[in-house]
C-alpha positions as CSV (number, residue, x, y, z in Angstrom):
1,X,0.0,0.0,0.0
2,X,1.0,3.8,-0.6
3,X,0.7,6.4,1.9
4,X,1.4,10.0,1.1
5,X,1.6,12.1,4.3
6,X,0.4,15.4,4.9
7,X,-2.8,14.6,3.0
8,X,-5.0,17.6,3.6
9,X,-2.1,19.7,1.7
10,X,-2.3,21.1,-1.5
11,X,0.4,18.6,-3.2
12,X,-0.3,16.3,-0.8
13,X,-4.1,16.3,-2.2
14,X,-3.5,16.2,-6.0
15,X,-0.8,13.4,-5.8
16,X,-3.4,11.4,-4.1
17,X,-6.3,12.4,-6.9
18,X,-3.6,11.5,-9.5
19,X,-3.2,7.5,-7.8
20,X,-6.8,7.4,-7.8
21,X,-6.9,8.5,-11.6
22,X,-4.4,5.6,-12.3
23,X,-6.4,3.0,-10.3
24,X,-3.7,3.0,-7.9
25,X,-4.1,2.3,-4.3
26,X,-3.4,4.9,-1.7
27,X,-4.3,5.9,1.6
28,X,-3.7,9.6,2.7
29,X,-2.4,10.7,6.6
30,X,-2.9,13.5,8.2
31,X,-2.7,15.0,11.5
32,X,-6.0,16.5,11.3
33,X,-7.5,13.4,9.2
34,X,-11.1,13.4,7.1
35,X,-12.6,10.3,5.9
36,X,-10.6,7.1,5.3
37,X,-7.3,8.9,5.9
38,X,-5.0,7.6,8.9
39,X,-4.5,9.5,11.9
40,X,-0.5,10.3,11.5
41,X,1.3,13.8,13.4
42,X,5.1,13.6,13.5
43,X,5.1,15.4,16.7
44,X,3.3,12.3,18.3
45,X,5.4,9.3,17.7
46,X,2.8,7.1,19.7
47,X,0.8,8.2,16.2
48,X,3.4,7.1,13.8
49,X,1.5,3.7,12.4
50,X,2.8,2.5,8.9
51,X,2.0,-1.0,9.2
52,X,0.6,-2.4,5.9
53,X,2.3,0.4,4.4
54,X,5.0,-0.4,1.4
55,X,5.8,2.9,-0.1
56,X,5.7,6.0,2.2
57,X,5.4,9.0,-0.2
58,X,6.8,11.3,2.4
59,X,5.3,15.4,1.7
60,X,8.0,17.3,4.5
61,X,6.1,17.6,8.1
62,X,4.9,21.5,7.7
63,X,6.7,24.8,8.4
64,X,8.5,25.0,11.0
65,X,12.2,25.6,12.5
66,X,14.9,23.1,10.7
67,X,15.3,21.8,14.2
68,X,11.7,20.9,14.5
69,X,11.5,19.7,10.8
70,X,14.6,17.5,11.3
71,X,13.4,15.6,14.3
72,X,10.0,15.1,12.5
73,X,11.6,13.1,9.9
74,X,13.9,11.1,11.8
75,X,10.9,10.2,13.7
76,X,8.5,9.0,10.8
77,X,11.7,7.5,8.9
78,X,12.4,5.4,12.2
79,X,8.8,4.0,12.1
80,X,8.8,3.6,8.7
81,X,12.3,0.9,9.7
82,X,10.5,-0.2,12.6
83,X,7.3,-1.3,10.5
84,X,8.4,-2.9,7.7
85,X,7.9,-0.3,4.5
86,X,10.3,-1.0,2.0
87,X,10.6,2.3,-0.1
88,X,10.3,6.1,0.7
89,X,9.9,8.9,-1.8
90,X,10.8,12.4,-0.4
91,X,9.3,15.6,-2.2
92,X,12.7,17.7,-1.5
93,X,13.8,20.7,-2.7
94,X,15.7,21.6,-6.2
95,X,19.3,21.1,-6.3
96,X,19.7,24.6,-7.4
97,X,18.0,25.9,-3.8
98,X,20.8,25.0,-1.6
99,X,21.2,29.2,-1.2
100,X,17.5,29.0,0.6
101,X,16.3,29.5,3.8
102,X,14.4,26.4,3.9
103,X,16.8,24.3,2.4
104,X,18.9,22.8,4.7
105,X,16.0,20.9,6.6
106,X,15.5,19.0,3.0
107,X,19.2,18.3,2.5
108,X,19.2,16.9,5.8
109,X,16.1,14.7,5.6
110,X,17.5,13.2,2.4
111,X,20.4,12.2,4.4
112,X,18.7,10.5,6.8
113,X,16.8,8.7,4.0
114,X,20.2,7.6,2.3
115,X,21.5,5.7,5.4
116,X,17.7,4.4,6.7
117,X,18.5,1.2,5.1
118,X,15.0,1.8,3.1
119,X,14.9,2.0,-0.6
120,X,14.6,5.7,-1.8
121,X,13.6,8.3,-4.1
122,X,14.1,11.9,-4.4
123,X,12.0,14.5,-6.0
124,X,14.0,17.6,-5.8
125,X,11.2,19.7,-6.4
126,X,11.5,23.5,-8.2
127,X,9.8,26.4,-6.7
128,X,5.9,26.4,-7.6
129,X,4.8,28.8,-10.5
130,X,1.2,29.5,-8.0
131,X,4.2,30.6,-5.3
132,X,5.8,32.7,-7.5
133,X,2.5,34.6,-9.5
134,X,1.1,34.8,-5.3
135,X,4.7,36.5,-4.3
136,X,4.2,39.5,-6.5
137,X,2.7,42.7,-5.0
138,X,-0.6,44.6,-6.8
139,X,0.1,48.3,-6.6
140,X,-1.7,50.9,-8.8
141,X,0.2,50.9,-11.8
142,X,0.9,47.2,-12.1
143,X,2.7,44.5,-10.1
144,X,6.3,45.1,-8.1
145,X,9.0,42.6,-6.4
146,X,12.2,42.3,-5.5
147,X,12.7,39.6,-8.1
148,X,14.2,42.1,-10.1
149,X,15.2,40.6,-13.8
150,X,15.9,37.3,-12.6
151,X,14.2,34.2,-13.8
152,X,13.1,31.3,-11.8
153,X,12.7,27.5,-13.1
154,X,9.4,27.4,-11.8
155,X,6.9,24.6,-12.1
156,X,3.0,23.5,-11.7
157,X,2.3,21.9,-8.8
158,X,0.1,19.7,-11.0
159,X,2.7,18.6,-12.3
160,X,5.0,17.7,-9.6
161,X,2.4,15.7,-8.3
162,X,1.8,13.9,-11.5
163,X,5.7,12.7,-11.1
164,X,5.2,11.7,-7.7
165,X,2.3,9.4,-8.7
166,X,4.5,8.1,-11.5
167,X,6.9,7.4,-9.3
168,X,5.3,5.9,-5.7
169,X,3.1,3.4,-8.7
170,X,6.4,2.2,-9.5
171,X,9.0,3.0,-7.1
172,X,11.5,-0.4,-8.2
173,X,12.3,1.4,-10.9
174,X,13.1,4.8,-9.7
175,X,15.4,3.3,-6.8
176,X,18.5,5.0,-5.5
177,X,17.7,8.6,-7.8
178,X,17.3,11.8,-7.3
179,X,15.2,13.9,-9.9
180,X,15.8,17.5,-10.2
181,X,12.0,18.9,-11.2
182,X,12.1,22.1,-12.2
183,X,10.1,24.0,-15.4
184,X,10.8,26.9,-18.2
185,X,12.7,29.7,-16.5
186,X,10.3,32.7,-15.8
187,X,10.7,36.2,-14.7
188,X,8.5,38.6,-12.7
189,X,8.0,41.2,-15.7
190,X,6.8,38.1,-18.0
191,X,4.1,37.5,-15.6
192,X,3.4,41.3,-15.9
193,X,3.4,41.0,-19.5
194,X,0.6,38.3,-19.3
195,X,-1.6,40.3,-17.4
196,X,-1.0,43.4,-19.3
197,X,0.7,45.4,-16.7
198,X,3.8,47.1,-15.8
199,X,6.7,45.4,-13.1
200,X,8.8,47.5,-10.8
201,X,11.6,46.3,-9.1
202,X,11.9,47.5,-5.5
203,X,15.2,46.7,-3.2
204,X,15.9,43.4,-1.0
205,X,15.8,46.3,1.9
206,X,12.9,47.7,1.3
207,X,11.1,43.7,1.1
208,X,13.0,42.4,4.1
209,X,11.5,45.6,5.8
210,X,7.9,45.0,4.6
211,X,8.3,41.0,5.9
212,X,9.5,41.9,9.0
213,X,6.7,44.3,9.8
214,X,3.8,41.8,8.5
215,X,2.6,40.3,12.0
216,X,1.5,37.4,10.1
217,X,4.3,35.5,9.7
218,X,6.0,33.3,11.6
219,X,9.7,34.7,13.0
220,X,11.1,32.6,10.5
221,X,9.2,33.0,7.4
222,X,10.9,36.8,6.5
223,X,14.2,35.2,5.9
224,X,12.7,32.4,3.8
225,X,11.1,34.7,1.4
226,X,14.2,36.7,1.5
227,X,16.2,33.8,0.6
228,X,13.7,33.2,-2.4
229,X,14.0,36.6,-3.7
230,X,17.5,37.4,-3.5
231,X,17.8,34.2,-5.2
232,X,15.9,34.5,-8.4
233,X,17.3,37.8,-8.6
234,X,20.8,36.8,-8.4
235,X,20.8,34.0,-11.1
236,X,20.7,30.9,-8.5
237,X,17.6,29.6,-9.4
238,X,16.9,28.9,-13.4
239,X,18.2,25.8,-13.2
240,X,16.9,23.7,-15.7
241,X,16.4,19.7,-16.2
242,X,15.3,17.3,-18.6
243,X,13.8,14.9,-16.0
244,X,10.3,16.4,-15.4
245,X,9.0,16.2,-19.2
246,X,10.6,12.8,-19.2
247,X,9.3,11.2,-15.9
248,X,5.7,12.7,-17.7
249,X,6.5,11.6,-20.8
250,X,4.9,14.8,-21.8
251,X,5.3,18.3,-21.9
252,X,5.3,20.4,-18.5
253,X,2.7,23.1,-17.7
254,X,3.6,26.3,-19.2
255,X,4.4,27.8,-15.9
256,X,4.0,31.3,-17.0
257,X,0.4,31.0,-17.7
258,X,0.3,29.1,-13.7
259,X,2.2,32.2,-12.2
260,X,0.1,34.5,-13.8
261,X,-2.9,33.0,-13.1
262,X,-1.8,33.3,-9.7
263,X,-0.9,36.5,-9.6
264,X,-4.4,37.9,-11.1
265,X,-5.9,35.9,-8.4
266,X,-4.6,38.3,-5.9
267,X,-5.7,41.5,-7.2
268,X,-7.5,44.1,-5.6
């Protein structure tokens, strides 16, 4: 049987509709569970129950503190030893987003899943194109960031969750490798361009300034999203990679049309 953690989340969720579209068994956990799913938190290890469970497609336990994140996995990788699965697929991060705020908690949890002792694959997943269109700011005369004119690999989470379908139905045959999953390099003014408006660029200052005073996020989120756009803007992340189109055996999302989409959603 597949389980794919973290079901009630948004890539979560469509990896599981994708199984069910291939007549694939799967049975989603959460720790706030709805229907059939399993009962599974990775702060309660007493919860921790993969028994009857042969492929653990393993979404990363939430937002949190690396610290927090770390211990998470360990703790659902040890159960997964302890109860017999035989394969785990992690959605990590691109290879590209080592320079990331988030990213060490993923290098480290692949690490752990390297010397578990259970057969493994990595999905090193690019940045979404819905993050990237949602990141951009409405302001009269069009959109602004501080993405300035550098392009991000971004891709559909439609589609990342197609290849992680592809690969927990058949995970023999994706054992021991590490796919980089990234799309068609974008940039912030492109995304303007499809919505007919102008882009500004404002200064990694002036957005670390505006994160910091947003009471909404979490102490750690304003040097994430700093990470993210000093990173695009700086070249790091426009990596690009053969192996989604080819795990798909089609062609990607246009993720310009996804960002964009996302971005209009968000206007005033």
């Amino acid at each position: 049987m597949i389980m794919v953690t973290g079901a009630n989340g948004q890539l979560a969720s469509l990896t599981l509709r994708e199984l069910a579209g291939r007549d694939v068994p799967a049975l989603g956990a959460s720790r706030t569970p709805s229907g059939e799913q399993r009962h599974l938190d990775f702060d309660e290890p007493a919860s921790l129950d993969l028994t009857g469970v042969s492929t653990l497609l393993l979404v990363p336990a939430g937002y949190a503190e690396d610290d927090r994140v770390i211990v998470r996995h360990r703790a659902v990788l040890d159960a997964a030893v302890r109860d017999g699965v035989s394969h785990v697929v992690y959605t990590s991060l691109t290879g590209a987003g080592d320079h990331l705020g988030f990213a060490l908690a993923h290098r480290a949890t692949e690490r752990m899943i390297r010397t578990s002792g259970l057969g493994w694959t990595i999905l090193r997943n690019g940045l979404y194109a819905e993050l990237f269109g949602a990141l951009l700011s409405w302001v009269p005369d069009g959109l602004e960031s501080a993405f300035g004119d550098g392009a991000l690999a971004a891709v559909a989470r439609a589609d990342l969750a197609a290849a992680a379908a592809i690969v927990a139905s058949d995970p023999t045959a994706h054992a021991g490798r590490s796919y980089d999953l990234v799309g068609a390099p974008i940039t912030a003014a492109e995304i303007a361009g499809q919505l007919g408006v102008a882009h500004r660029t404002i200064g990694l200052d002036e957005y670390r300034a505006r994160l910091l005073a947003d009471d909404t996020l979490l102490p750690f989120q304003p040097p994430m999203l700093a990470s993210i756009a000093t990173s695009v803007r700086h070249g790091f992340l426009d990596n690009t990679s053969p192996d989604l189109g080819q795990l798909l055996d089609r062609p990607p999302i246009a993720p310009l049309a996804v960002a964009a989409k996302a971005a209009a959603a968000r206007q005033p």
